[in-house]
Residue frames as qw, qx, qy, qz and C-alpha x, y, z in Angstrom:
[[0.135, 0.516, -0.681, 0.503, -29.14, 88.25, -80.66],
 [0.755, -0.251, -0.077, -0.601, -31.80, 86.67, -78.63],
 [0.899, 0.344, -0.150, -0.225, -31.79, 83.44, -79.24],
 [0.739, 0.449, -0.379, 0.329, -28.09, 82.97, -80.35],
 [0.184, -0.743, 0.351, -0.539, -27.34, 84.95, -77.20],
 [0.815, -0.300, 0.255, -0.425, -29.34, 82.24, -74.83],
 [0.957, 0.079, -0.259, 0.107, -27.36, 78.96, -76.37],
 [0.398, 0.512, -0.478, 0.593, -24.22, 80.42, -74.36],
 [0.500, -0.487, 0.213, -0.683, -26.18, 80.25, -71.29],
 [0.015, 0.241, -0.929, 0.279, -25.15, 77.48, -69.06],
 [0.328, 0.278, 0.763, -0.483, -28.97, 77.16, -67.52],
 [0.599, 0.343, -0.231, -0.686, -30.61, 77.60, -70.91],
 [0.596, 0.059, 0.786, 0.150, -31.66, 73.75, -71.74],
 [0.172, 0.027, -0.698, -0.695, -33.11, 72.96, -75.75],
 [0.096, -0.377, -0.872, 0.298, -35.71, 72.06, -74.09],
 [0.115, -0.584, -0.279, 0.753, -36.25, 75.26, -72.51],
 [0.026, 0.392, -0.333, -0.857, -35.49, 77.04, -75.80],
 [0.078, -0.289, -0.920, -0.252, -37.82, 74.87, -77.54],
 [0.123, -0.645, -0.718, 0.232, -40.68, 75.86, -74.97],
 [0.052, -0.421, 0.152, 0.893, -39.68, 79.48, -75.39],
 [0.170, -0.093, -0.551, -0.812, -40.58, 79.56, -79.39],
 [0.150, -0.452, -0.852, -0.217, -43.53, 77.58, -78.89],
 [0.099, -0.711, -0.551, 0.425, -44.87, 80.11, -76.14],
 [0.052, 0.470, -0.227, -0.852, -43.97, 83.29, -78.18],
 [0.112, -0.151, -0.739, -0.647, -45.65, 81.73, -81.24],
 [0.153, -0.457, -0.875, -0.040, -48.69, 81.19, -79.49],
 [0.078, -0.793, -0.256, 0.547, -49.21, 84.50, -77.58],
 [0.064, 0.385, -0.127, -0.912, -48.41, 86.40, -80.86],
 [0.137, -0.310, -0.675, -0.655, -51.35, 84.53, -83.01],
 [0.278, -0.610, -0.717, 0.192, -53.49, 84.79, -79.97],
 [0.244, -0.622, -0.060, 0.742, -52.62, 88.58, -79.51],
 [0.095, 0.445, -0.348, -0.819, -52.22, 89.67, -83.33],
 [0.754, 0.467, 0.235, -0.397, -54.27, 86.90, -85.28],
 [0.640, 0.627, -0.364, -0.253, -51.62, 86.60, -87.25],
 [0.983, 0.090, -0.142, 0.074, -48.76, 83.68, -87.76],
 [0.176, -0.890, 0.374, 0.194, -45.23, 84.13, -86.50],
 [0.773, 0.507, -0.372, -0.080, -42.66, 82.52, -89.18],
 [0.512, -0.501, 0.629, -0.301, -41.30, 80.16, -86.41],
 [0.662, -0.072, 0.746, 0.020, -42.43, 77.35, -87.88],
 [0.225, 0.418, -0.561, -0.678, -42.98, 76.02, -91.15],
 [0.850, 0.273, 0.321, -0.316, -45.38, 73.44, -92.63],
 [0.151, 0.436, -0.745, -0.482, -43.35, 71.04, -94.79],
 [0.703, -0.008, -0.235, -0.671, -45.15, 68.63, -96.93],
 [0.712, 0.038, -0.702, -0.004, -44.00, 65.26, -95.48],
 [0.111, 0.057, -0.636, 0.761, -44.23, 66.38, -91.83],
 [0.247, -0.673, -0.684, -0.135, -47.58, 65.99, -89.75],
 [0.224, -0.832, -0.308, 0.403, -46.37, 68.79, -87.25],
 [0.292, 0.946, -0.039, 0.135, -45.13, 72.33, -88.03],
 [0.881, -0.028, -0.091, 0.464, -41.20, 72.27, -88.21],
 [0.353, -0.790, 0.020, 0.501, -38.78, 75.08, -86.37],
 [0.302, 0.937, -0.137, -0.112, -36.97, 77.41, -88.86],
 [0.924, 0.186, -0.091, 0.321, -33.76, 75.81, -89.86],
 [0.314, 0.638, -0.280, 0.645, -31.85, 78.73, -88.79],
 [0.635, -0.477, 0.328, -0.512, -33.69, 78.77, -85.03],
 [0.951, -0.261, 0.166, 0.019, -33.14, 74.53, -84.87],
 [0.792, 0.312, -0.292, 0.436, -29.76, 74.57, -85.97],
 [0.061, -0.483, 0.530, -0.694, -28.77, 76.96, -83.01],
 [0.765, -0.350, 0.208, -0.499, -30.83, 74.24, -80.76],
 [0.834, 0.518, -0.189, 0.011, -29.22, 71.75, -82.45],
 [0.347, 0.616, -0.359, 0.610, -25.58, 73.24, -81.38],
 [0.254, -0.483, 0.575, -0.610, -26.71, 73.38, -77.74],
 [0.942, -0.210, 0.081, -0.248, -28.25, 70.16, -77.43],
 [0.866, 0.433, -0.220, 0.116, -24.87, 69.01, -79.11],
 [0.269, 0.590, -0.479, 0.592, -22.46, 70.69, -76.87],
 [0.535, -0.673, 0.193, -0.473, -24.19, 70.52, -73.59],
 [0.002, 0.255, -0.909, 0.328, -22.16, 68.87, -70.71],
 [0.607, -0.371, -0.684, -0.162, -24.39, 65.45, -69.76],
 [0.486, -0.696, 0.257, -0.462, -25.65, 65.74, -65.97],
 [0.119, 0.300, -0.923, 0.211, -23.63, 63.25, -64.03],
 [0.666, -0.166, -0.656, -0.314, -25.09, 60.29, -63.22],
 [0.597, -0.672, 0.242, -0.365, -26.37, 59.49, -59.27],
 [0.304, 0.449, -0.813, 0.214, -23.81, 57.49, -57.27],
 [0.730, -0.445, -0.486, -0.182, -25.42, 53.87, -55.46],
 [0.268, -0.763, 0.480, -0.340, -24.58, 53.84, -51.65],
 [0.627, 0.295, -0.705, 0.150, -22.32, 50.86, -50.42],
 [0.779, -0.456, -0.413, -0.124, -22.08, 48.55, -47.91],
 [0.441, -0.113, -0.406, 0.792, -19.36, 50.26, -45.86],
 [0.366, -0.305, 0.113, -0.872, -21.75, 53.34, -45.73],
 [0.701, -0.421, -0.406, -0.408, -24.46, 51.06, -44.53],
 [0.769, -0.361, -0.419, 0.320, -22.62, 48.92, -41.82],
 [0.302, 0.144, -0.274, 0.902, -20.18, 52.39, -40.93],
 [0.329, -0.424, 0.015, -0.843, -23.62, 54.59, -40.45],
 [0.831, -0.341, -0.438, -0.038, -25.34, 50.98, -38.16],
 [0.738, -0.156, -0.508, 0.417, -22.25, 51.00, -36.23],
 [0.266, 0.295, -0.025, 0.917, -22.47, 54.65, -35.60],
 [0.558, -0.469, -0.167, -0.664, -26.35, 55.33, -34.86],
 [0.794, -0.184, -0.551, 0.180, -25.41, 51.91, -32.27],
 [0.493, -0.081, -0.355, 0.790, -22.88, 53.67, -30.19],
 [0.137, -0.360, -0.132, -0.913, -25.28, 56.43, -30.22],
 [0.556, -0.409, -0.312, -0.652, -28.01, 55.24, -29.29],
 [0.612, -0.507, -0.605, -0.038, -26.83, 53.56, -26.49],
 [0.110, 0.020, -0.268, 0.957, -25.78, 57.12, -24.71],
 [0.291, 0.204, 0.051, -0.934, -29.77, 58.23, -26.00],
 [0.248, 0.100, 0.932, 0.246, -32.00, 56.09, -26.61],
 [0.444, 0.750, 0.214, -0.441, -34.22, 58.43, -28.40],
 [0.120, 0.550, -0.554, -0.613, -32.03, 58.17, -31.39],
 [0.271, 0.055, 0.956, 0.103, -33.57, 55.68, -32.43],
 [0.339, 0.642, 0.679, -0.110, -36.38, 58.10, -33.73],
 [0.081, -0.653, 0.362, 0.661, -34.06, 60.44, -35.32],
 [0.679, 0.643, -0.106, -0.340, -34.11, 61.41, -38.93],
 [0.064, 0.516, -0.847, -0.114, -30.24, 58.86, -39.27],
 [0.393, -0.167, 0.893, -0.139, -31.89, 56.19, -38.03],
 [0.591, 0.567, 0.444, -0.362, -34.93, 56.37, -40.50],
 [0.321, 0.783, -0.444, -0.296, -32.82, 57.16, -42.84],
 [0.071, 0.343, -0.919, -0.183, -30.74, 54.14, -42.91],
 [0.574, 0.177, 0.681, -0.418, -34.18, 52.16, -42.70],
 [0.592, 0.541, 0.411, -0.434, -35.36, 53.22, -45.31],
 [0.032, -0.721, 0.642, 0.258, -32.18, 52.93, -47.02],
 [0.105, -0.123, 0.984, 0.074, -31.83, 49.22, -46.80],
 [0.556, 0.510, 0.631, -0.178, -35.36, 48.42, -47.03],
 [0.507, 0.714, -0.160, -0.456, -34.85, 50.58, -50.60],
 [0.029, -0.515, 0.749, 0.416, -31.97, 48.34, -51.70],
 [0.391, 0.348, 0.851, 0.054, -35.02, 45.71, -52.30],
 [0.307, 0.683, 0.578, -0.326, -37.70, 47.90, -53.09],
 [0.327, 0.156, 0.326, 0.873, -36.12, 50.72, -55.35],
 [0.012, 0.815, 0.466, -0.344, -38.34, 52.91, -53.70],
 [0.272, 0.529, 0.138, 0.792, -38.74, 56.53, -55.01],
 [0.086, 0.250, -0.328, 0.907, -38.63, 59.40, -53.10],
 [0.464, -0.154, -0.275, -0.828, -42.73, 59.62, -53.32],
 [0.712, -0.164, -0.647, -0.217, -43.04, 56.13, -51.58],
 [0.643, -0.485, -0.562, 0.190, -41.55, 56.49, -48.26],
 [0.236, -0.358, -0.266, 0.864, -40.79, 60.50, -48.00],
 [0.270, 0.887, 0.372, -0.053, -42.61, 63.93, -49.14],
 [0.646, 0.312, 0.279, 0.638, -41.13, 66.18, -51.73],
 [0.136, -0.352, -0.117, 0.919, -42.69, 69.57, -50.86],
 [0.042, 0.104, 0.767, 0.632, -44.84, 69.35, -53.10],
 [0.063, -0.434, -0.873, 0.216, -48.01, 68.98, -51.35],
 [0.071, 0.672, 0.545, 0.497, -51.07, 70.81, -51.54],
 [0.072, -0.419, 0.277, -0.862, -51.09, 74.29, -49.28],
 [0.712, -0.313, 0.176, -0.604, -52.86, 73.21, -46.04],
 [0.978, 0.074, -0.177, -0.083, -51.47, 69.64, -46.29],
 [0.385, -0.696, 0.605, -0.039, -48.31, 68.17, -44.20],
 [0.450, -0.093, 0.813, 0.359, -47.65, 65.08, -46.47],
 [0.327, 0.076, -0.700, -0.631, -48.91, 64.04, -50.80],
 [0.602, 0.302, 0.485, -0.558, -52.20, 62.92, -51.14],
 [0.382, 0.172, 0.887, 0.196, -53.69, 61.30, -53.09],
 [0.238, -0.164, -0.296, -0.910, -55.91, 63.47, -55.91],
 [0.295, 0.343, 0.845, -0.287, -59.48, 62.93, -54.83],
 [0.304, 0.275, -0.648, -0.641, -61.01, 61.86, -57.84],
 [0.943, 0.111, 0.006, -0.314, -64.06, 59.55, -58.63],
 [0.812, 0.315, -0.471, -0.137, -61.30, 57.34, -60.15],
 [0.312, 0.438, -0.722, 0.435, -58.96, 57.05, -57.13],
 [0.650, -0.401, -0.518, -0.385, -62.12, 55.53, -55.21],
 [0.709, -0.647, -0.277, 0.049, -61.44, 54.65, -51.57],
 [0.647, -0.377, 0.000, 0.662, -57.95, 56.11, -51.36],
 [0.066, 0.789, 0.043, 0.609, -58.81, 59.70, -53.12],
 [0.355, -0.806, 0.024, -0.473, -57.34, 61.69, -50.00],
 [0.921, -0.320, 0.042, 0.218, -54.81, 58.83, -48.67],
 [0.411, -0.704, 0.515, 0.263, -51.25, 59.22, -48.08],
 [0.718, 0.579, -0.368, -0.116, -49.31, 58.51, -51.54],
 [0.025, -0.524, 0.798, -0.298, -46.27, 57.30, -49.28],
 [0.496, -0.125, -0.855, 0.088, -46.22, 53.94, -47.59],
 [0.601, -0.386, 0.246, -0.655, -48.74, 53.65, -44.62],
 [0.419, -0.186, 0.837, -0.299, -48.97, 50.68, -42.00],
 [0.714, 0.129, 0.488, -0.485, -51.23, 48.81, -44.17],
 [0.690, 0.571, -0.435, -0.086, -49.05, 48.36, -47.55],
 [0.131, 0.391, -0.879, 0.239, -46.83, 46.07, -45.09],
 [0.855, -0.410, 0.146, -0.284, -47.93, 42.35, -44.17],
 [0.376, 0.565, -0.732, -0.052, -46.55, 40.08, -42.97],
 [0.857, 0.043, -0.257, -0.445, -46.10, 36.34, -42.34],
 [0.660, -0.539, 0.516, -0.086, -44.61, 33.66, -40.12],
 [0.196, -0.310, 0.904, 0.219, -42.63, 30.07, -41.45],
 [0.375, 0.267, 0.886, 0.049, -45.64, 28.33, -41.70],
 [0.007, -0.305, -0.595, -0.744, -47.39, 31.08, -43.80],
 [0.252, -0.787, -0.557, 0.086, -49.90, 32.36, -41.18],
 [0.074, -0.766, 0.056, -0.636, -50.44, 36.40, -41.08],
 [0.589, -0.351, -0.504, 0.526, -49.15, 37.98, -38.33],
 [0.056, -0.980, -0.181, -0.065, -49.97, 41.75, -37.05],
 [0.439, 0.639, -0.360, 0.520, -46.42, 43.92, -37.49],
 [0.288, -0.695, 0.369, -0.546, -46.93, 44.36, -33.65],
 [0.970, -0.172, 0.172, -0.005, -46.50, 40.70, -32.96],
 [0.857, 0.285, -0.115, 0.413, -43.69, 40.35, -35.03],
 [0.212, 0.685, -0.387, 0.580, -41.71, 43.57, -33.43],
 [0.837, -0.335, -0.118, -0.417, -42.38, 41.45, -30.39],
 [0.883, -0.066, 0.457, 0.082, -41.58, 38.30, -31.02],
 [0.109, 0.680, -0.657, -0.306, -37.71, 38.80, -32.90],
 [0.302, -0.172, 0.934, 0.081, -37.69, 36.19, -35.42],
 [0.346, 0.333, 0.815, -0.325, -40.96, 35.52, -35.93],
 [0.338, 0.793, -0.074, -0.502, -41.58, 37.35, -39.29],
 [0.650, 0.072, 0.592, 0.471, -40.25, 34.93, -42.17],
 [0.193, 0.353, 0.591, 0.699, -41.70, 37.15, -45.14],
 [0.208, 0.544, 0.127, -0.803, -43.33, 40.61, -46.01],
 [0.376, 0.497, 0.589, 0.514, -45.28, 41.59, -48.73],
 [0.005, -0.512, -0.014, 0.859, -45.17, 45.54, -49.56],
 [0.462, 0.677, 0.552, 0.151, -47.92, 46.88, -51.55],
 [0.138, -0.134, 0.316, 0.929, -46.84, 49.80, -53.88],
 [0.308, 0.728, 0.494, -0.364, -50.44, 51.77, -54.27],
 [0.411, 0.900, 0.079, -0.120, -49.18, 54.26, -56.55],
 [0.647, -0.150, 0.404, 0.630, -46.52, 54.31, -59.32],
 [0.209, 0.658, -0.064, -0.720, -45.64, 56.13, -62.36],
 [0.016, 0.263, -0.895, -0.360, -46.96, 53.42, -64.41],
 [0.495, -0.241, -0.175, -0.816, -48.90, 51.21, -64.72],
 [0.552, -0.074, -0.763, 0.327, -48.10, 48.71, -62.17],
 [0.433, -0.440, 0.253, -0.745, -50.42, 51.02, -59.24],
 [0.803, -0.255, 0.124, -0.525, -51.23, 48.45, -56.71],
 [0.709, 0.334, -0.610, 0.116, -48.51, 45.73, -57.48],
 [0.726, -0.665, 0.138, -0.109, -47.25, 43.57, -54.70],
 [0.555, 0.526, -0.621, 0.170, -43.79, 42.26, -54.01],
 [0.812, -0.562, -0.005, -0.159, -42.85, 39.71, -51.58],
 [0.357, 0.630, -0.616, 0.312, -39.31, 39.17, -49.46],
 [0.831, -0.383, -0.395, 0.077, -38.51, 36.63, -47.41],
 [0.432, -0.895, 0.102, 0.037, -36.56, 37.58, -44.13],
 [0.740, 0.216, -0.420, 0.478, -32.22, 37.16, -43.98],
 [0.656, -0.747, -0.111, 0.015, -31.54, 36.77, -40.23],
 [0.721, -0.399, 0.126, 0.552, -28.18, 38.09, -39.25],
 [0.471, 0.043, 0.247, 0.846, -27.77, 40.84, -42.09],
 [0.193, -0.269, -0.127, 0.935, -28.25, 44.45, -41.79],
 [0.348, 0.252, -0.054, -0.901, -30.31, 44.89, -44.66],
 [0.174, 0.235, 0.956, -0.008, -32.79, 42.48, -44.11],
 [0.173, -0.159, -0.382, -0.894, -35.82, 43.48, -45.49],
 [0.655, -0.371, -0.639, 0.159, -37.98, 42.17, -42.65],
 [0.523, -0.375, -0.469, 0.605, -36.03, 43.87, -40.27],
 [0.246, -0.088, -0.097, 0.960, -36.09, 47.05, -41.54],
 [0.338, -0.413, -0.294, -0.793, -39.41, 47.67, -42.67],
 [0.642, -0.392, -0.629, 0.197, -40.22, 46.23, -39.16],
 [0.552, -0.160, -0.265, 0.774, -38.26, 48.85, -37.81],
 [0.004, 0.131, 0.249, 0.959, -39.53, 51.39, -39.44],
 [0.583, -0.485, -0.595, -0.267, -43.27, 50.53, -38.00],
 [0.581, -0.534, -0.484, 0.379, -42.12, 50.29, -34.81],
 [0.256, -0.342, -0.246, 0.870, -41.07, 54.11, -34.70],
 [0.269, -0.413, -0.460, -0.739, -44.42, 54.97, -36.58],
 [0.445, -0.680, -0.517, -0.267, -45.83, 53.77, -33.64],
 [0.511, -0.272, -0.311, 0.754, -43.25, 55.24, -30.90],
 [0.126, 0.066, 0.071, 0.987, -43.92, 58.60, -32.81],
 [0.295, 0.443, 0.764, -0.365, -47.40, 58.10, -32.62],
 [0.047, -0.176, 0.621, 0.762, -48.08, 58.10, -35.74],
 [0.599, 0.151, 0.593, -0.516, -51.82, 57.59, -36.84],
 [0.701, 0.160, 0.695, -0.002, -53.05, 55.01, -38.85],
 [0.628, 0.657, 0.410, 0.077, -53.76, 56.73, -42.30],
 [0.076, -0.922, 0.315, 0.211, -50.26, 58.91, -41.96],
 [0.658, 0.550, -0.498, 0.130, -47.10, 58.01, -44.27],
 [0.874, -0.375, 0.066, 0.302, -44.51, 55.83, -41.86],
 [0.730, 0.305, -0.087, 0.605, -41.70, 57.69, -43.24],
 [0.341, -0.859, -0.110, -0.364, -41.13, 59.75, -40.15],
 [0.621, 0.006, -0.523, 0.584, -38.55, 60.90, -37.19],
 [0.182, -0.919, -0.341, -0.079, -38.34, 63.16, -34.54],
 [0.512, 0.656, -0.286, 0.475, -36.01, 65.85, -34.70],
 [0.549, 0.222, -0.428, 0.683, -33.48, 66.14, -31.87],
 [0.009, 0.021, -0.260, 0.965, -34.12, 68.14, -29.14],
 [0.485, -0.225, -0.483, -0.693, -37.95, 68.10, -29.87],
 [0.455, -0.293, 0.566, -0.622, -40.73, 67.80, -27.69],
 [0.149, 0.032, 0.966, 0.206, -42.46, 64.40, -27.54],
 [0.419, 0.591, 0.522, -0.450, -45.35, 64.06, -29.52],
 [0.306, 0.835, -0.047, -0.454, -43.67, 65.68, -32.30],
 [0.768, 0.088, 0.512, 0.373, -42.72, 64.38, -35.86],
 [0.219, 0.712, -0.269, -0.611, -41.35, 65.09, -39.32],
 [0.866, 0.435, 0.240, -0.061, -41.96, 63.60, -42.56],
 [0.515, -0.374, 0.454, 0.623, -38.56, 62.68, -44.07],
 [0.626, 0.765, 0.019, -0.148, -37.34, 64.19, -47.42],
 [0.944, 0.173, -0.122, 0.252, -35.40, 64.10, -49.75],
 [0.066, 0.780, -0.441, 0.439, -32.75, 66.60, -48.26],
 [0.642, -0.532, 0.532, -0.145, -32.58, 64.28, -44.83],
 [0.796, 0.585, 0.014, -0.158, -32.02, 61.58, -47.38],
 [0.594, 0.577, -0.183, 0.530, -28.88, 62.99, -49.08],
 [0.073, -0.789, 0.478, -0.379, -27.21, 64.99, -45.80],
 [0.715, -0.404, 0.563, -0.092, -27.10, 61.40, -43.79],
 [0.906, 0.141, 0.234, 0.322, -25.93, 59.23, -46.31],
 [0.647, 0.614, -0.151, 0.425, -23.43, 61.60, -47.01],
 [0.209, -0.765, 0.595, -0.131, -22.38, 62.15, -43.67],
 [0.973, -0.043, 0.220, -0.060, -22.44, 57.80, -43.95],
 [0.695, 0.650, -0.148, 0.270, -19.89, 58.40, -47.03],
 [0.037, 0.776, -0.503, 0.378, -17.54, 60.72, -44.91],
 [0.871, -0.239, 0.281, -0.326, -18.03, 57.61, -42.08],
 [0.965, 0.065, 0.204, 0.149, -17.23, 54.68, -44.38],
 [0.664, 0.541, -0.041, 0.514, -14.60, 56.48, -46.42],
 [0.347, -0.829, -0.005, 0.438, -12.16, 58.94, -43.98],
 [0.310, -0.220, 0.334, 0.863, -9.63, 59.83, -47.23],
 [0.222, 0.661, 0.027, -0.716, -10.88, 62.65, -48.96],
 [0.255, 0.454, -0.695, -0.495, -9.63, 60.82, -52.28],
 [0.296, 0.053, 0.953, 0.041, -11.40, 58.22, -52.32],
 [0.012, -0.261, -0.687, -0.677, -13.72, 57.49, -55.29],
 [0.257, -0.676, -0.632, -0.280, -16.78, 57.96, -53.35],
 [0.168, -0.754, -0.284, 0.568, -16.07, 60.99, -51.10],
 [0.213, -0.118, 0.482, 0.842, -14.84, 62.54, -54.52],
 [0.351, -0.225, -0.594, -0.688, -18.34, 61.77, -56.08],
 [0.046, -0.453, -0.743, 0.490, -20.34, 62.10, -52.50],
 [0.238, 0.338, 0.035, -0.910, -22.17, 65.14, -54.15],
 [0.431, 0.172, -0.733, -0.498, -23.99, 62.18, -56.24],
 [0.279, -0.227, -0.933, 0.002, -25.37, 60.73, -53.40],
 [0.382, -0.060, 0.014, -0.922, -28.94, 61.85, -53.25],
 [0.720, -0.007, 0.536, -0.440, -32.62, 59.93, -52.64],
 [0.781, 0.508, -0.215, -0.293, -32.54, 58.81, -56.24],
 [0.051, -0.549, 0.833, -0.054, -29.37, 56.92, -54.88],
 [0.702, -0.059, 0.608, -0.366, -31.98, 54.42, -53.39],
 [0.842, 0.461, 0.123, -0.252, -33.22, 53.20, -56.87],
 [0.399, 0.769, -0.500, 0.027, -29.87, 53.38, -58.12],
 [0.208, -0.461, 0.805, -0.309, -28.47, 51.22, -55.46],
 [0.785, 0.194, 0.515, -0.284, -31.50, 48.34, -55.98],
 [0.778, 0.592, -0.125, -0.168, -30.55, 48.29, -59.94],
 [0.416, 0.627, -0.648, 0.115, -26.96, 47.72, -59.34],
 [0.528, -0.265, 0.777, -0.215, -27.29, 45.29, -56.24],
 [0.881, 0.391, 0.199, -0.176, -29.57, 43.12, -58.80],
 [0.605, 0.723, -0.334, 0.014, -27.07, 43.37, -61.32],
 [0.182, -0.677, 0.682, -0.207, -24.23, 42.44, -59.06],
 [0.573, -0.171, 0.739, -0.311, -25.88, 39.54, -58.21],
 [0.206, 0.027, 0.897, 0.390, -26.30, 38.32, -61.79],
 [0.327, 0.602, 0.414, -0.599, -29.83, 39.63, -61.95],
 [0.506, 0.237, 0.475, 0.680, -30.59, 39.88, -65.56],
 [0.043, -0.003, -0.029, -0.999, -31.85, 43.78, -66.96],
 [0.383, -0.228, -0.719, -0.533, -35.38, 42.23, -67.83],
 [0.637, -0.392, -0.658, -0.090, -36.05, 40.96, -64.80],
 [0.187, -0.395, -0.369, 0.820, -34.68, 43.83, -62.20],
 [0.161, -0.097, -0.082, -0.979, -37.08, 46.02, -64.34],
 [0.588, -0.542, -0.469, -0.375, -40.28, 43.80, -63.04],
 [0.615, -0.320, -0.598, 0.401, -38.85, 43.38, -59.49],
 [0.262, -0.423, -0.484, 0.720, -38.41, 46.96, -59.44],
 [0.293, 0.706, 0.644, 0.025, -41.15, 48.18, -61.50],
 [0.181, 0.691, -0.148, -0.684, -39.54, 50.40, -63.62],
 [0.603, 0.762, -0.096, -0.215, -38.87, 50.40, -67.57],
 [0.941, 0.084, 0.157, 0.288, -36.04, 48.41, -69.28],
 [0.357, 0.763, 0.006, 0.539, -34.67, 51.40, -70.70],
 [0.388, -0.853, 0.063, -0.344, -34.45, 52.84, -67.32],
 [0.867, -0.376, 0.280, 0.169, -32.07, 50.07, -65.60],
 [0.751, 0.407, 0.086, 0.513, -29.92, 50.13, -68.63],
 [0.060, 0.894, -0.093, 0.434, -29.82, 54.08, -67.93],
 [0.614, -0.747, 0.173, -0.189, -28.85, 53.52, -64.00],
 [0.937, -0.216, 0.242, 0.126, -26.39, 51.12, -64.62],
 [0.514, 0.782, 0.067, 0.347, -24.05, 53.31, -66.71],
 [0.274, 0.585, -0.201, 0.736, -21.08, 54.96, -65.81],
 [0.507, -0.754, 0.090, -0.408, -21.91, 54.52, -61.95],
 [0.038, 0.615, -0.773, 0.152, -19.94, 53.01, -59.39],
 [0.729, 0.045, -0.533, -0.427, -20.42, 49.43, -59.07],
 [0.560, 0.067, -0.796, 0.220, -18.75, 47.59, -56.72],
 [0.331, -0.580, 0.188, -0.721, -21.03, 48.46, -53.75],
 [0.155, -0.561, 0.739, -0.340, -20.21, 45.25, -51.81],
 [0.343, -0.006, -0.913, -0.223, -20.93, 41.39, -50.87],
 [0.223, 0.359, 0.730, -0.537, -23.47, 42.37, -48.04],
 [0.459, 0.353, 0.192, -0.792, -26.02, 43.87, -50.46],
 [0.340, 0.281, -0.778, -0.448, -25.10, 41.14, -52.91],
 [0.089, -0.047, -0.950, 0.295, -26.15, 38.35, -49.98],
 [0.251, 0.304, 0.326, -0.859, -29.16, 40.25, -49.31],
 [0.285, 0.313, -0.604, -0.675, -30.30, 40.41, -52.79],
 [0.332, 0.265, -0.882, -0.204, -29.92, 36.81, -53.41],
 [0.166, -0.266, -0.950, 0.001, -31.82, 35.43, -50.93],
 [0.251, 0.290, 0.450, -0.806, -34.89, 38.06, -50.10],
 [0.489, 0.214, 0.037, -0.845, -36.49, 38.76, -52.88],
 [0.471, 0.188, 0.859, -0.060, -39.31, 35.74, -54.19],
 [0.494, 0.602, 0.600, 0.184, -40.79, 37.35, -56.95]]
């Protein structure tokens, strides 16, 4: 009954049930010495193969199971509706401007280039006990940056003027304008692209310049006083005293771009307040694969721009909504250079 019981179980994956045998086999040869008839040794197989009676009830639930819906990208009416919103805010308060919305939509638009993951410009919870953002492992191999901030820090951003001449971020947040082109290093992936650069050139007059926002985002690293070797993905909550920050996740993420959704979209029926329960951080990436695409991008060549897998873009681009609008299309088209 086991077993057969567990494939009726909504939260049971094959996976799961998979991992199950394997651990019961192992703790009863380790425990009795002896074999449990779980598996079987056939003669054209290198590993041991699951009882035909035990994989054909895995089988059945791998076959039946409901797919997980696919994340939903966020659109340029959320973008420009949540801008025109945090605006009118901010000029009642101009602290909002170091709120978790406003970072949020930073890092938003600066994702629709980058296809950031969560891991690049927020923290997951993950971290080690005693530790307020991801580290780096500190390993011999991970040499000078064993013990650094996995996220983006002030020093994966440079940037440059018209004529090509470096400029310190704190000039450019200066001097508006003066920033033609970033280059964002990406230290750590889940690949093998660790250390890759990408470069974008600036598009004056639209929202999600990529320039502006990762500009932006600097400038309230340093408002928050942030220090030098700390992640930039940071706000301060509301009401807070000054001095005090918080490292975005991915929950701040997914509650502001879905209040954005409610924002850009006031009927309830519309396609994307229907499927607002789809917009989560993983949106970001999701939202870079289909802007590419929009824009004619081919699949090859949005997996190098946004250093993932071919397989992976194909995946994202499935069954999501597409039309997410002609600002992120404009964007696109003229930022990124390599």
């Amino acid at each position: 009954m086991g077993l057969a019981g567990c494939q009726n179980k909504s939260n049971v994956a094959e996976k799961t049930l998979n991992g199950y045998l394997k651990s019961i086999s192992t703790w009863w040869r380790q425990y009795t010495g002896q074999h449990m008839p779980l598996y079987q040794q056939l003669p054209n197989k290198k590993e041991p193969q699951l009882d035909p009676f035990l994989e054909d009830i895995i089988a059945q639930r791998r076959a039946w199971k409901e797919p997980k819906q696919k994340r939903e990208p966020f659109t340029d009416v959320m973008f420009l509706a949540l801008a025109k919103e945090l605006r009118r805010l901010q000029k009642h308060n101009g602290a909002y401007f170091l709120s978790a919305h406003w970072a949020v939509l930073d890092f938003s638009r600066l994702g629709l280039h980058t296809g950031s993951r969560l891991s690049e410009y927020g923290q997951n919870g993950k971290q080690k006990k005693g530790d307020i953002f991801s580290r780096v492992p500190m390993e011999r191999n991970a040499g000078e940056w064993a013990g650094m901030p996995i996220a983006f820090i002030r020093a994966d951003f440079t940037y440059f003027d018209k004529d090509l001449i470096r400029r310190h971020f704190r000039i450019c947040i200066a001097t508006p304008g003066l920033a033609k082109y970033v280059h964002i290093r990406f230290r750590f992936d889940k690949s093998v692209n660790n250390f890759t650069i990408r470069k974008y050139e600036s598009q004056p007059g639209n929202l999600l310049c990529p320039v502006d926002s990762s500009l932006s985002i600097l400038k309230r690293a340093d408002m928050l006083g942030i220090p030098a070797d700390y992640p930039v993905g940071a706000y301060r909550p509301m009401g807070a005293c000054p001095g005090s920050f918080a490292f975005l996740k991915g929950d701040d993420m997914q509650r502001v771009m879905q209040q954005a959704c409610v924002l850009a979209y006031p009927n309830p029926n519309h396609y994307m307040r229907l499927h607002m329960h789809l917009l989560m951080s993983h949106s970001n990436r999701i939202t870079a694969a289909v802007a590419l695409h929009n824009a004619g991008v081919s699949i090859p060549v949005i997996a190098h721009r946004l250093r993932w897998s071919v397989d992976s873009v194909s995946f994202y681009l499935r069954d999501c909504f597409k039309a997410i609008g002609p600002l992120t299309q404009k964007a696109i088209e003229g930022s990124s250079l390599i």
